[in-house]
Residue frames as qw, qx, qy, qz and C-alpha x, y, z in Angstrom:
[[0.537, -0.528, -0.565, 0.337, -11.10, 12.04, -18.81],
 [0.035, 0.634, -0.027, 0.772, -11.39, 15.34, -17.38],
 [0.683, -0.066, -0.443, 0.577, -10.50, 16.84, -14.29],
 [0.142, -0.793, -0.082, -0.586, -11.51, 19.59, -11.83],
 [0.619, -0.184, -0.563, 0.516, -9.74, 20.77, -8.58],
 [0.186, -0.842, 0.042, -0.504, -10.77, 23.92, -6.05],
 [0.532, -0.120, -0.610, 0.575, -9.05, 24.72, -3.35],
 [0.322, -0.860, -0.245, -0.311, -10.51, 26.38, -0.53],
 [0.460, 0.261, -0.517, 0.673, -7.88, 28.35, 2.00],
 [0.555, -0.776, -0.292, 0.066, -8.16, 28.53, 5.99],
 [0.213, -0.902, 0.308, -0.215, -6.02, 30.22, 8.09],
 [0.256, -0.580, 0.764, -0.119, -4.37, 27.05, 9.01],
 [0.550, -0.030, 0.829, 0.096, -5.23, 24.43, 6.69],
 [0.348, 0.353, -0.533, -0.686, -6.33, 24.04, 2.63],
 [0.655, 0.187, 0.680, -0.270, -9.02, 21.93, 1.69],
 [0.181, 0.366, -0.555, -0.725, -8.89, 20.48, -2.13],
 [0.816, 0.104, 0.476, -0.311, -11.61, 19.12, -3.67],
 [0.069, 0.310, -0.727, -0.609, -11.19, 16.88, -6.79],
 [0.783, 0.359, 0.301, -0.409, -13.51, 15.76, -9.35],
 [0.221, -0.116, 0.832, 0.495, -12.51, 12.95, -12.11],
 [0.562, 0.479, 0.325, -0.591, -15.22, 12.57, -14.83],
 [0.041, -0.234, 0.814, 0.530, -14.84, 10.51, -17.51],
 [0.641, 0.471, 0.299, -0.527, -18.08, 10.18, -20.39],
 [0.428, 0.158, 0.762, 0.460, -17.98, 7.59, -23.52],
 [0.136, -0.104, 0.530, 0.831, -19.32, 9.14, -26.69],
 [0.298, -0.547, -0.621, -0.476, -22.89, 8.58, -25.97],
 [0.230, -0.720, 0.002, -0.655, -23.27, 10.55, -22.61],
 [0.801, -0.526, -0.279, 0.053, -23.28, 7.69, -19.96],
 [0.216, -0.844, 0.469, -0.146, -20.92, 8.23, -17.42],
 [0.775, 0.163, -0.594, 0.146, -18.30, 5.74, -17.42],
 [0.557, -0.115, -0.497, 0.655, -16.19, 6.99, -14.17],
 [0.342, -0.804, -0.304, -0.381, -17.43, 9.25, -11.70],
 [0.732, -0.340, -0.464, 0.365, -15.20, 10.74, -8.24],
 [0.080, -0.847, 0.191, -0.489, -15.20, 13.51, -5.84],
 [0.726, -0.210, -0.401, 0.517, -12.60, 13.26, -3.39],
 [0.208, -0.943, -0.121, -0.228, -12.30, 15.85, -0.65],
 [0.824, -0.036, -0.307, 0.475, -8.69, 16.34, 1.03],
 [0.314, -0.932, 0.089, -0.157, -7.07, 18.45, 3.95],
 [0.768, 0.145, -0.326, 0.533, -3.75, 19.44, 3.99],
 [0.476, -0.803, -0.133, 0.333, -2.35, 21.28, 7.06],
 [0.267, 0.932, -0.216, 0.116, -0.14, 24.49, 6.23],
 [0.087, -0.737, 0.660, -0.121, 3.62, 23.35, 6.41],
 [0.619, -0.281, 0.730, -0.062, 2.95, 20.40, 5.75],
 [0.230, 0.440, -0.507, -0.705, 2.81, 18.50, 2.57],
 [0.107, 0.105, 0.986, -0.070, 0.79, 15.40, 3.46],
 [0.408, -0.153, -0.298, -0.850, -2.87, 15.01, 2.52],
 [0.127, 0.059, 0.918, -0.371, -5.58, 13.50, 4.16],
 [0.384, -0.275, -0.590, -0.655, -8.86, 12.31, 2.49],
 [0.416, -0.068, 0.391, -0.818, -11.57, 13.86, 4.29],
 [0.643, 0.395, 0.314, -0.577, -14.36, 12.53, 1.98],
 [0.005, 0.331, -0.737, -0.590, -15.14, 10.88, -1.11],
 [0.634, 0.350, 0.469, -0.505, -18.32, 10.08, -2.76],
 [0.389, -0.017, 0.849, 0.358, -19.27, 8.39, -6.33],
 [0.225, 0.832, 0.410, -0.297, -22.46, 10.29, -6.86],
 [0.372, 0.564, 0.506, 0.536, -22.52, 11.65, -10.57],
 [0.095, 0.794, 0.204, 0.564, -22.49, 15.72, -9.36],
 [0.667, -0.700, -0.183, 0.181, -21.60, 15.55, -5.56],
 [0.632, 0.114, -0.036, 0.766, -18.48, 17.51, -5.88],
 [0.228, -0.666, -0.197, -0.683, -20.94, 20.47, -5.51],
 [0.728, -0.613, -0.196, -0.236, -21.93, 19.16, -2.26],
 [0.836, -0.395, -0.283, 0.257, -19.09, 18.63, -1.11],
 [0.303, 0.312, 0.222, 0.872, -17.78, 21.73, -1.99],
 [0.338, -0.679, -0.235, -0.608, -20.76, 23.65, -0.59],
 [0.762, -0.588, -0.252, 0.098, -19.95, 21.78, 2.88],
 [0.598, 0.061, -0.132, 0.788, -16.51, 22.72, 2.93],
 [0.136, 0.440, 0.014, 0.888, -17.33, 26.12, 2.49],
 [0.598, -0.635, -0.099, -0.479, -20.38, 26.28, 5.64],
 [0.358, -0.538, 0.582, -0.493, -18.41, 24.64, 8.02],
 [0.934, -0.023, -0.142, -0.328, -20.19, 21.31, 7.55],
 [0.862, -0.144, -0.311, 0.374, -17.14, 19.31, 7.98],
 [0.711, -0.703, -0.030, 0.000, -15.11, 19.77, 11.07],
 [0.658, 0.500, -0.434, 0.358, -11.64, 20.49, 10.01],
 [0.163, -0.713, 0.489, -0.475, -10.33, 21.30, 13.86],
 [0.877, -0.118, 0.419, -0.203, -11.53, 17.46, 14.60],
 [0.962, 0.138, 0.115, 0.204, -9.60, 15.88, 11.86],
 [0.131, 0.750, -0.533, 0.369, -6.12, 18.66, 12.23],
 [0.548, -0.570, 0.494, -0.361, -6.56, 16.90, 15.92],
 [0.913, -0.216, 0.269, -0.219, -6.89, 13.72, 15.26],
 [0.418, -0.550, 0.688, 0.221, -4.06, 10.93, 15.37],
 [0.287, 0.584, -0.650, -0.393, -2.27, 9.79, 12.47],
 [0.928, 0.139, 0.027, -0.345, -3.51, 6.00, 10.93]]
């Protein structure tokens, strides 16, 4: 299984994606997950933004992060589940 994590830094919050990937011995994919998460500076809690199953989407979601695409100042704001 193999494993891939970026972190992207704001002024006031850190976005990490992760990617799991896991391929049997002929090529198929067995497991597949990007998971997007936002943790507020000073704080040590995470919150999963995103998360998608799509076979390469870690790019994408990764590419959004970085344009702005998701809305961190909407989900800093919003109340705890």
């Amino acid at each position: 299984m193999r494993s891939k994590s970026t972190t992207i830094e704001g002024p006031v919050f850190r976005l990490i994606v992760e990617e799991v990937n896991e391929i049997d011995r002929a090529g198929s994919v067995l497991l597949y997950l990007a998971s997007v998460y936002l943790q507020v500076r000073g704080s040590s809690r995470m919150h999963l933004v995103r998360r998608s199953r799509v076979p390469g989407s870690a790019a994408d979601l990764e590419r959004d992060a970085r344009l702005g695409r998701i809305d961190v100042g909407r989900l800093i704001d919003a109340p705890a589940a």
